[in-house]
C-alpha positions as CSV (number, residue, x, y, z in Angstrom):
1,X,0.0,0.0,0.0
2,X,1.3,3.4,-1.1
3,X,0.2,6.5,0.6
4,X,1.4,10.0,-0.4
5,X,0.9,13.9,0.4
6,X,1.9,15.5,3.1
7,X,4.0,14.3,6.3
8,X,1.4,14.2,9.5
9,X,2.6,15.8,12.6
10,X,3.1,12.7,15.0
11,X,3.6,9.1,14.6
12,X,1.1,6.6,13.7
13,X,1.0,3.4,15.8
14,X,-0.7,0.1,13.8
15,X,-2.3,-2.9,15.2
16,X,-4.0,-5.1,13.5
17,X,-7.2,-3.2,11.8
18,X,-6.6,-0.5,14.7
19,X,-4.7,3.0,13.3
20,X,-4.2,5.6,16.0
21,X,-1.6,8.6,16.6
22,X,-2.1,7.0,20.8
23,X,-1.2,3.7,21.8
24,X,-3.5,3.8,24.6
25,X,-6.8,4.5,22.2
26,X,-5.1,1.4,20.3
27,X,-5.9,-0.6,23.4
28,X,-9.2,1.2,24.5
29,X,-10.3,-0.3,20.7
30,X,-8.9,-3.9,21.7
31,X,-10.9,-4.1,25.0
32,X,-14.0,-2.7,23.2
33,X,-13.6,-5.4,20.3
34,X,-13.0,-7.8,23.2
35,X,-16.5,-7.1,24.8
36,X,-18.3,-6.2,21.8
37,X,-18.7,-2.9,22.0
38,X,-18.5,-1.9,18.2
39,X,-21.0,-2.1,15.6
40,X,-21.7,-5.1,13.5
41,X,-20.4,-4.8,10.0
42,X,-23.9,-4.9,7.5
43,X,-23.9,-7.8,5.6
44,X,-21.2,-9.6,7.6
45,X,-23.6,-10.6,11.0
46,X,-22.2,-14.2,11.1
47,X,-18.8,-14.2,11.6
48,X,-16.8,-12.7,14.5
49,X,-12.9,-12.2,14.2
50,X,-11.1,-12.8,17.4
51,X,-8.2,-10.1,17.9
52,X,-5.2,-12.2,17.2
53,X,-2.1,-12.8,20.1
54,X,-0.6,-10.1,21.4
């Protein structure tokens, strides 16, 4: 994947499908996929992903 434009002003942190400038919002979203707390994707109601290892 190739992004361009402009440099952002901080650091990006990746995990998995989570993409966040804090590490600790990256692991606020793991507890919420964890417990269920996001929405369903339409179309998709029949398969949940488990986040992978740590």
């Amino acid at each position: 994947m190739l992004f361009g434009g402009a440099a952002l002003g901080s650091a990006r942190h990746i995990w998995w499908n989570f993409v966040s400038s804090s590490k600790e919002r990256i692991d606020k979203a793991k507890e919420e996929w964890r417990t269920g707390r996001f929405d369903i994707v339409p179309g998709d109601e029949e398969e949940f992903i488990p986040l992978p290892a740590s």
